[in-house]
N, C-alpha and C positions, 0 to 999 in steps of 0.2 A: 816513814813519815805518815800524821793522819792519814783519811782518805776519806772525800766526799764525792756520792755519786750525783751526777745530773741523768736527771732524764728526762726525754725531750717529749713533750705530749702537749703542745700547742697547737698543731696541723687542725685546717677543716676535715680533711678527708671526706669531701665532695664525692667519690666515685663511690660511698658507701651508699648513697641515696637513702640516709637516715639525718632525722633532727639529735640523734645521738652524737657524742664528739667518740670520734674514730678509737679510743684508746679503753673507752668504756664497752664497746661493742665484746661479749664476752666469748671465750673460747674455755674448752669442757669445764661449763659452769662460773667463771669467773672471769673480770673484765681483764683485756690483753694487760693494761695497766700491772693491775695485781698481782701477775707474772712475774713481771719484770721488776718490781718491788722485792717479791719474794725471795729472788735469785738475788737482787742487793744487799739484801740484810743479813741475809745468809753470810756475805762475805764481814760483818759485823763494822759498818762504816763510820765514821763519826757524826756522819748528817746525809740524809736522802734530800736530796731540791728536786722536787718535779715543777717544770716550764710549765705552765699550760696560757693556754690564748682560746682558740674557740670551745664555747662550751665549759670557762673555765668554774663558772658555779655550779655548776652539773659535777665536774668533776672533783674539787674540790669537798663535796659534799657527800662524794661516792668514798672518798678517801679520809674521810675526816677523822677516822680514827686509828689511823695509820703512823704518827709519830712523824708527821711527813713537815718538809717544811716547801712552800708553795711558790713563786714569784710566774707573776705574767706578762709573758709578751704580746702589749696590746697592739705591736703591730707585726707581722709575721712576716720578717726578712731574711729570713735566713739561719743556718744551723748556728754559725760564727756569732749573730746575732744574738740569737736565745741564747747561748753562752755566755754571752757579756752582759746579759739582763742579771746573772747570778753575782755577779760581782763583789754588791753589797751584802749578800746575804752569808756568800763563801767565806767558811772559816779560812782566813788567813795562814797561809802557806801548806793547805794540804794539799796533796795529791787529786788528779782532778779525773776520774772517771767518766765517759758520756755514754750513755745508753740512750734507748729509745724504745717512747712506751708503745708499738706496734710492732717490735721484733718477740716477741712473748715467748717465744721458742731458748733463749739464750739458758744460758745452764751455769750453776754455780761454778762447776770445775772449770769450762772455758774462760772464765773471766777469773778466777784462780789462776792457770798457767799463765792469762796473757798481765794478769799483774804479777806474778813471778818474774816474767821474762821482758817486764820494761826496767827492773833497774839500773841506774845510770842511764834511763832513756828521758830526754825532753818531751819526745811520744812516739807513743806505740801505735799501730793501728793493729783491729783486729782483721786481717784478711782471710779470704778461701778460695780455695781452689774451683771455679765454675768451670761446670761441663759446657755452658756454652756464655762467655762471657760478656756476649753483646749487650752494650747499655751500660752495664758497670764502669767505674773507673777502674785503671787499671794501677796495679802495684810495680813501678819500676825502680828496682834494683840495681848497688854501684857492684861491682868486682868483689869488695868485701863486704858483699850481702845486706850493708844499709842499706836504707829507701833515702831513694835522690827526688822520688816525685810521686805524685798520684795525677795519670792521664786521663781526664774524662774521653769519654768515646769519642764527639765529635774534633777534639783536638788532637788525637792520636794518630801516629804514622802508620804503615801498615805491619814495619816490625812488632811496633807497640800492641796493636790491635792484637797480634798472635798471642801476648801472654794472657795465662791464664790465669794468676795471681788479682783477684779483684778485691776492691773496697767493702768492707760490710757497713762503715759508718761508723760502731764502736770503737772507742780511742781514750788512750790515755793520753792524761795531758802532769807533768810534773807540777809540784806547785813551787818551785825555783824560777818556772819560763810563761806557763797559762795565761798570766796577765800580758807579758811582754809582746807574745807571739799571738795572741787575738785580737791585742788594739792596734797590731800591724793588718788584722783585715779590712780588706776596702770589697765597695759593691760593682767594678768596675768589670760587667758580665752583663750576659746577653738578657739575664733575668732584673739582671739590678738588687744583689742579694750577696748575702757575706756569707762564703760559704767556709765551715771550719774544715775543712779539706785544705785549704789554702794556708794553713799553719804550716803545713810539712816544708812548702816554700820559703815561707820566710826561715822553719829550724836549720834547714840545710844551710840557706844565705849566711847564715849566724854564728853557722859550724857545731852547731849541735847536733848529738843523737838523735835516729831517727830509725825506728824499727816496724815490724809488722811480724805479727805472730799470726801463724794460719792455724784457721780454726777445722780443727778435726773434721767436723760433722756441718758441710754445710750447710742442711735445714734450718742449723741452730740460729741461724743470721736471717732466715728468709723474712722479710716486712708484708706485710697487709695491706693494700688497697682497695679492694673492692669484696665485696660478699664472695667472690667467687677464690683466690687467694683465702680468706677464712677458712671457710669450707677445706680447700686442699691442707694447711694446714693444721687444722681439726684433727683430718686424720691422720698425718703425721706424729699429731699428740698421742693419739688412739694409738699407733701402731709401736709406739715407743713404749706406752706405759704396757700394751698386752706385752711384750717381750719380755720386759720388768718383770711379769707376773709367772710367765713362762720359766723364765732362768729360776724364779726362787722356788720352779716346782708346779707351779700350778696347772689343771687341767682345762684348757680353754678348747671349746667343742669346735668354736671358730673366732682365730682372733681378731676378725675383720668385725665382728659382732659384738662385740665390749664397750660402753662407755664408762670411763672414770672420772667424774667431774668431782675431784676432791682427792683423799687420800684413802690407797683399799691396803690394807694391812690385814695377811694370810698367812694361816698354820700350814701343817703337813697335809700333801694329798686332799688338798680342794680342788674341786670341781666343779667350773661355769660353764652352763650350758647357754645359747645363744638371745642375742641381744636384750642382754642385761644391762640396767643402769646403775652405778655407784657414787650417789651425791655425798659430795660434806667427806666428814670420817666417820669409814667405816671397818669393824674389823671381824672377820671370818676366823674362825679357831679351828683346828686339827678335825679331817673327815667333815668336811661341811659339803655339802652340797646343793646349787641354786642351781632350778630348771631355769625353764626359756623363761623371757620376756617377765622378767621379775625386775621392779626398782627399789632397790636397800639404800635409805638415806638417814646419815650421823647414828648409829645403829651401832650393837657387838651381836654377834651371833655363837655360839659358843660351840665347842665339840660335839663332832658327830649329831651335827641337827640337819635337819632335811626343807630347806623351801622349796613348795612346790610352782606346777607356772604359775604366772601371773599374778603373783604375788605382791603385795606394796607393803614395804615397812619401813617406817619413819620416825626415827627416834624414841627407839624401843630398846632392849636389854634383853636378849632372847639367851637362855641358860643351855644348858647339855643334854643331848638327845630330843631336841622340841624337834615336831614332825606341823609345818605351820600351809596352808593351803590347799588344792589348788583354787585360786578367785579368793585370796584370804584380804582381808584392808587390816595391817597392824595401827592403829593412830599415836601418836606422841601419847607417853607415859606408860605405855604399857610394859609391863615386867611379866616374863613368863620363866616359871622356875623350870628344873629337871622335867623330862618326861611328858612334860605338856604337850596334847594332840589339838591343834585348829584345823578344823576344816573347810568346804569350799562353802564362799558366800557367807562370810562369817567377819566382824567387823568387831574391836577392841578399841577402846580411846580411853585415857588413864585409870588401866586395869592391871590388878597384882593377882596373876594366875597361879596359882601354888603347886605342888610337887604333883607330877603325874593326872592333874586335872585336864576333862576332855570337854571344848564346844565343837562339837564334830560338824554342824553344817545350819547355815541358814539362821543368825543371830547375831544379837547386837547386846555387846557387853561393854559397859561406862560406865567410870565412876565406882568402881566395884572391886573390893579386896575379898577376895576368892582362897579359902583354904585347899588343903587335898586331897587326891581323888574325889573330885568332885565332876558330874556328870551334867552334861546341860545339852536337853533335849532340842531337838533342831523348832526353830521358831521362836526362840527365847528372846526375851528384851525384857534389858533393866531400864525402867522408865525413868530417868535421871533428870528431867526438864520438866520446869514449870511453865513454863515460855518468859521465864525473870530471873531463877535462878535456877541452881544444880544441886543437886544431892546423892551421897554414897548408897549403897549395896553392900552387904556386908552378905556372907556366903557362907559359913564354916566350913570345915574339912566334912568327908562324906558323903557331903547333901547328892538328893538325884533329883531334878528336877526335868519334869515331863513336858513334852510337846508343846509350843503356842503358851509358854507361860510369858506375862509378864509379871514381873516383880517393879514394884511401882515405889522409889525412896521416898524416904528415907525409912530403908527396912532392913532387918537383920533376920537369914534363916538359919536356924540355928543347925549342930553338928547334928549329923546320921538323919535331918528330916529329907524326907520324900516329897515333892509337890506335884498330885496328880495334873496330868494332861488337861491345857486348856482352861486355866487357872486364873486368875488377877489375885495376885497377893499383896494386900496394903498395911499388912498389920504383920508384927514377928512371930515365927514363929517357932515351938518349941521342939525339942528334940527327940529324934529319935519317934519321930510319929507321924503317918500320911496327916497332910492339910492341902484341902484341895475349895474350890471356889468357882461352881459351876451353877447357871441355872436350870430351873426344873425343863426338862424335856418334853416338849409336846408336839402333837400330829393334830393338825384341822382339817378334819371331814369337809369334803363341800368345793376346797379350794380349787380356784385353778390359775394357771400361766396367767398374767397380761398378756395380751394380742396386738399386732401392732396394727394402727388405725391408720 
């Protein structure tokens, strides 16, 4: 049968002590929300409904280009509730998934097995195993391993309390029974709220199927409420994707020191050395190696290249064997072929560096298509701003350009020139000949210091 997911992202989440709505608050880089999208589409569903209530044009707007389809509960009573807000919008007779946009953690295969193992189920819950289950509901169990109930804490016997099978929230619901079994919810509870935990009741009453599949891993379930739950979460993310990176080889100096906020895609025999950041996508090729305290964001980095520390590269195209920092700033556009050396204190923004070409230290390259082997003396700056518009650099292969030049565009130097030390070059120039642009040198007899008054 179809299958359409809900996800539940209307909560204030008050204990975050933000004017942000709770689902948008982000974890490695991207809002909890986003997560738990990700892991639904993944399962290729026929229609995603996110609930939302506070915060719902914030979120809405965060998401708007998601394929998503939206309904609000403008008043927030309960999970049973926001279920039945869907009603109108729910393709008719699908399968009815509930997720929840603060569990971020959840994983495409767990939610694979437990729609594997609801069929011929009314509903499924996803349950785990807690080390210490206080506060959860609990999962109880008939003889033949159906679920007869889900016991919240405060109404549990002290048998009850023993088990350790609890609730995560996540639930399938068939689209044979969803309708029938949510308009049996009433709000007749201490909160005054329709809680969809109360379906298993009415499916038993009914004599329906009613299962609980436990989930492997139970981080995968853990919810958010407050910054501090973030945070430990975080690193649970951290601590999964290092392992990721580990098993497929990789060399990490310390995996407690990694972040991956995106996706990191690695050759043979990489090695990260400590707290490095990984925005967006990025991908490491065979012999790569990043020092410390470097952040690679939407970026390739190609075979046997070397980033050194503190390095920032942002959507760049780094080729085979580049040797780039240390203190290097890569800016968006930058393409650097084979063999190119950057060095420390040296800054690139939509520049095309060519085979084996060296800025070894101390410049500023923009705007500049660069042939190869070309050499550029520490102090260089392509003067690319008018303070209105911008203009290219053209470089050709060869060139050596000396100390404190600027080259000021729109200018072209042409192959095998030299540009002596401490230059301003406004005009092209020709090849294969020093041009240099310096004023006459003088010494005044007489002078002295200012003094201070």
């Amino acid at each position: 049968m179809p299958l359409s997911i809900v996800i539940l992202a209307a909560g204030q989440g008050t204990r975050m002590k933000s004017s942000r709505p709770k689902v948008l608050h982000t974890l490695a880089g991207k809002p909890m929300l986003q997560h738990v999208v990700d892991s639904s589409r993944a399962l290729d569903p026929e229609q995603i409904i996110v609930v939302v209530g506070h915060g719902a044009d914030q979120v809405r707007a965060q998401m708007s280009s998601q394929n998503l389809d939206f309904v609000e509960q403008t008043e927030q009573l309960g999970t049973g509730h926001a279920v039945a807000q869907c009603f109108t919008t729910l393709n008719d007779g699908n399968d009815v998934l509930v997720l929840y946009g603060d569990v971020p953690l959840i994983s495409m295969s767990t939610l694979e097995t437990l729609l594997t193992n609801s069929a011929g189920d009314s509903v499924n819950i996803l349950s785990f195993l807690a080390e210490n289950p206080f506060g959860y509901g609990r999962i109880v169990r008939h003889s033949n391993n159906s679920v007869t109930a889900i016991v919240e804490e405060k109404d549990a016997n002290e048998a009850q309390r023993k088990i350790t099978e609890s609730n995560s929230g996540i639930m399938f619901l068939s689209g044979d029974h969803i309708k029938t079994l949510v308009e049996k919810l009433d709000n007749d509870n201490s909160q005054a709220e329709y809680y969809l935990t109360d379906v298993v009741k009415h499916a038993v009453a009914l004599d329906l199927k009613v299962n609980a599949t436990i989930c492997g891993d139970a981080s995968e379930v853990l919810g958010v409420n407050n910054q501090v739950q973030l945070a430990e979460i975080e690193g649970l993310y951290r601590t999964k994707q290092a392992r990721q990176l580990m098993d497929a080889g990789v060399k990490l100096y310390d995996p407690n020191r990694i972040d991956i906020r995106g996706s990191l895609q690695t050759g043979a025999d990489v090695e990260i050395d400590i707290n490095c950041i990984f925005i967006g996508d990025v991908v490491l090729g065979d012999n790569v190696y990043i020092a410390a305290n470097c952040i690679i964001e939407n970026s390739t980095i190609g075979n046997n290249s070397r980033i050194l520390p503190m390095t920032s590269i942002d959507n760049a195209v780094i080729a085979e064997g580049v040797s780039i920092g240390p203190f290097a700033r890569i800016r968006p556009g930058t393409e650097c072929a084979d063999g190119v050396r950057i060095g420390n204190f040296v800054e690139t923004k939509k520049a095309r560096i060519g085979l084996g070409s060296k800025i070894s230290h101390l410049s500023y390259i923009g705007d500049t298509d660069m042939g190869a082997s070309v050499n550029i003396g520490a102090g260089t700056i392509t003067c690319n701003y008018d303070g209105v518009n911008k203009f290219k650099t053209i470089i050709e292969d060869d060139v050596f350009v000396g100390s404190d030049t600027q080259l000021v565009a729109p200018v072209k130097v042409r192959r095998g020139s030299t540009i002596g030390a401490g230059s301003t070059i406004t005009r092209d120039t020709p090849e294969d000949q020093l041009t240099l642009s310096r004023s006459k040198q003088i010494s005044m007899p007489g002078w002295s210091r200012p003094e201070k008054k």
